[in-house]
N, C-alpha and C positions, 0 to 999 in steps of 0.2 A: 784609587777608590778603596775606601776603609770601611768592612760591612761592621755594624753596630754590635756589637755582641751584651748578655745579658749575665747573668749570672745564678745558674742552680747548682747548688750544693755546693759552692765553690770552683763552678767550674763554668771556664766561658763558652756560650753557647751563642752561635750566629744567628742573627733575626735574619732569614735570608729565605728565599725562595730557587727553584731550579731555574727559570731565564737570568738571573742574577749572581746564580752560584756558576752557572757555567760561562757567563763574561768575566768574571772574577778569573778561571781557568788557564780560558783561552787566549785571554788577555797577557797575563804571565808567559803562559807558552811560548805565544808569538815574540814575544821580547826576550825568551831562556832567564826569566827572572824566576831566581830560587822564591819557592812559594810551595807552604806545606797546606796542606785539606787533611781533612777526618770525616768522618760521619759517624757520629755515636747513638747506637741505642743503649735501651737502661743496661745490660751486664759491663758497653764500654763505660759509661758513666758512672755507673758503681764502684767498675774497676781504678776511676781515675779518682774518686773518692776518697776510697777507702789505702791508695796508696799515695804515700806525698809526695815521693822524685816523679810518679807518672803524673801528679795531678799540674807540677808544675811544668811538664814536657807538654801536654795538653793544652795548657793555657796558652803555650809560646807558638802555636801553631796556628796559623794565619785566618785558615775557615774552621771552624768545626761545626759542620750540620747536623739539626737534628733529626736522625736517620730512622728514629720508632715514632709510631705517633703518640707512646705515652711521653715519649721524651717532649713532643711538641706540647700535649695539654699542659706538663709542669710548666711549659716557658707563657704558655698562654694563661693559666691559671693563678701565677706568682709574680707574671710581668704584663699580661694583657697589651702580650705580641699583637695577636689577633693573627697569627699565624693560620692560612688555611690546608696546606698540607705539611705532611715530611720533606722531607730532600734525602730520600733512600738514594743508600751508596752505587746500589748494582743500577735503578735506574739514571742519576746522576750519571755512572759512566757513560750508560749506552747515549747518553746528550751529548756529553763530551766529545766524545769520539764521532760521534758522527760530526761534531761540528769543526775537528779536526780535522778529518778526512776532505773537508770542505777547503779549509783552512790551509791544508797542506802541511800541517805540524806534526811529526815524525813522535810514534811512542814506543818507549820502552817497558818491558813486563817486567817487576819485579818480584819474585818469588813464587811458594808455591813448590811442585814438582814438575820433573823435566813435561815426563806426559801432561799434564796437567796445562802446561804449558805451550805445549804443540797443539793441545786441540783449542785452546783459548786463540791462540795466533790465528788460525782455519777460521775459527768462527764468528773475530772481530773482522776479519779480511772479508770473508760472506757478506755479515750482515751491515759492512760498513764499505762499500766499495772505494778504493784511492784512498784508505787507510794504510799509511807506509809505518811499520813495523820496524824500527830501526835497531833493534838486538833485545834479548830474552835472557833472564840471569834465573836458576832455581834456586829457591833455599836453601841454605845450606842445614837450616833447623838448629842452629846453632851461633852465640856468638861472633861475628866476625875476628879476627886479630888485627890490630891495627894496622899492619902490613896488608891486608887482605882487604879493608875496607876502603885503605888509600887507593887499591888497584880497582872496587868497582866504582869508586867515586868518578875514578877516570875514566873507565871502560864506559859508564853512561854521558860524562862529559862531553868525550870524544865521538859518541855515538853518533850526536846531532839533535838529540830530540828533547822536545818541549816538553815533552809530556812523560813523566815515569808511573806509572798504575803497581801501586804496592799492595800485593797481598800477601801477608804473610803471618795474616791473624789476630784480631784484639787480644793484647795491646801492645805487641810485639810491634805491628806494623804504623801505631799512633809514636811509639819512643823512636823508631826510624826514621820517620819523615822528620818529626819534631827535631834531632839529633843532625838530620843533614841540611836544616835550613842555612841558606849563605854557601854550603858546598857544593851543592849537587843544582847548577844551572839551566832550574826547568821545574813546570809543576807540577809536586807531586801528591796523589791519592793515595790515602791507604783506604783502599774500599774491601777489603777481605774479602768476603762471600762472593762477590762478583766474578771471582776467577771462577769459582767453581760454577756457580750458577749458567754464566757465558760458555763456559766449556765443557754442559751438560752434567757436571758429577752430580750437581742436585736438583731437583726441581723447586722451582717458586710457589710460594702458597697463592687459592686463588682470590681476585683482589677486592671481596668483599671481607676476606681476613686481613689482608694488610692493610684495610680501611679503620678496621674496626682495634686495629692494635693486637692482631691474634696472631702475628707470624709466627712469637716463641712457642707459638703452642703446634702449629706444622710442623716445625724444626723439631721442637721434643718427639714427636710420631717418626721422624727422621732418624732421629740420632738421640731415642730415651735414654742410653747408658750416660754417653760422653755430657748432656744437658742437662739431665734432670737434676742435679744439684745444684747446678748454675744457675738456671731456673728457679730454684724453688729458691732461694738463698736469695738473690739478686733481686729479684721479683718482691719478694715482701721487703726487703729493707729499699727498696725505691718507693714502697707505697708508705711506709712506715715514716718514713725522711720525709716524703710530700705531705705527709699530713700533719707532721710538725710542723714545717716549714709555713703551710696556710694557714696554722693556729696563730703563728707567730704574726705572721702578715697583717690578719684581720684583726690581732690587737693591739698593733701596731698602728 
């Protein structure tokens, strides 16, 4: 099954919903068929914009959800998806995994920090019972060496599991998945935030803001230093781009 993708800003974006994003998944899973996902909001979208080796690693990647709801109005407003929600990355996992747990399909953690890691394991294990965990890799926060990435190519391989969950941060974790399609026998998520969020380091905004497209503004009250220019930057050239983009349309 082949989901339909669209195209904003030059970048393809899945018509898809979450019972459709997660048979897509599980599906793979259950067969260890290499199979990369993404879930982009506007700063990943930006990011894969405004640079061209990422835009095309992007492209080559199987699902890419749209994970912000402004990303969803661009695809509804430029293509009349008729898209009714996002397909957020942190909720898409916890679908997944339950449906895994169900399923019997074994996951692997990618990235992140050791701790980070240990409480994400405890917390999928909780709230997803007969969730088998089949090995946990940390970031290394750097590079792999080609040496080093043939050994975790194999170390997940060998693991057993269907399913790898990459965080390791936009768009670090989009050029990874994208990069180990065909190698790594099993489908993988880069959902970033989800480790943290699952393994309490952050809290979720509540869900009349992620309704309404105001998560970056939680996140900012979270983490003003490290965001506010990501934010501010990111934020007007998506809206700047969309409003080119519909001028063009409608004269078109």
């Amino acid at each position: 099954m082949t989901t339909k993708k669209v195209q904003v800003f030059g970048i393809g974006l899945s018509v898809i919903d979450y019972p459709h994003a997660c048979e897509e998944i599980i599906s793979a899973a259950k067969e260890h068929r290499s199979f990369a996902m993404s879930a982009l909001a506007v700063h990943g979208l930006m990011e894969s914009v405004a640079d061209s080796n990422l835009r095309q690693r992007v492209n080559k990647i199987d699902l890419v959800a749209p994970d912000g709801q402004p990303v969803r109005w661009a695809m509804n407003l430029l293509h009349r998806t008729r898209l009714r929600d996002r397909v957020c990355g942190p909720d898409l996992t916890g679908k997944v995994c339950e449906a895994a747990a169900k399923e019997g399909v074994r996951v692997y953690l990618f990235g992140s920090t050791p701790e980070t890691l240990e409480r994400l394991s405890g917390k999928l294990s909780e709230h997803f019972p007969g969730l088998k965990i089949s090995g946990m890799q940390p970031d290394r926060f750097r590079e792999a060496t080609p040496e080093e990435d043939l050994e975790d190519i194999q170390r997940i391989n060998q693991s057993g599991a269907g399913l790898v969950l990459v965080g390791r941060g936009c768009p670090r974790q989009e050029r990874w998945v994208a990069d180990h399609r065909g190698k790594i026998n099993a489908a993988m998520m880069a959902v970033g935030a989800a480790f943290d969020f699952y393994a309490g380091n952050l809290k979720r905004p509540p869900l009349w803001m992620q309704k309404n497209g105001l998560e970056w503004l939680y996140r900012l009250k979270q983490e003003p230093r490290r965001l506010f220019f990501r934010y501010l930057v990111t934020n007007t050239l998506f809206l700047w781009r969309l409003g080119f983009d519909l001028l063009k349309t409608k004269r078109a």
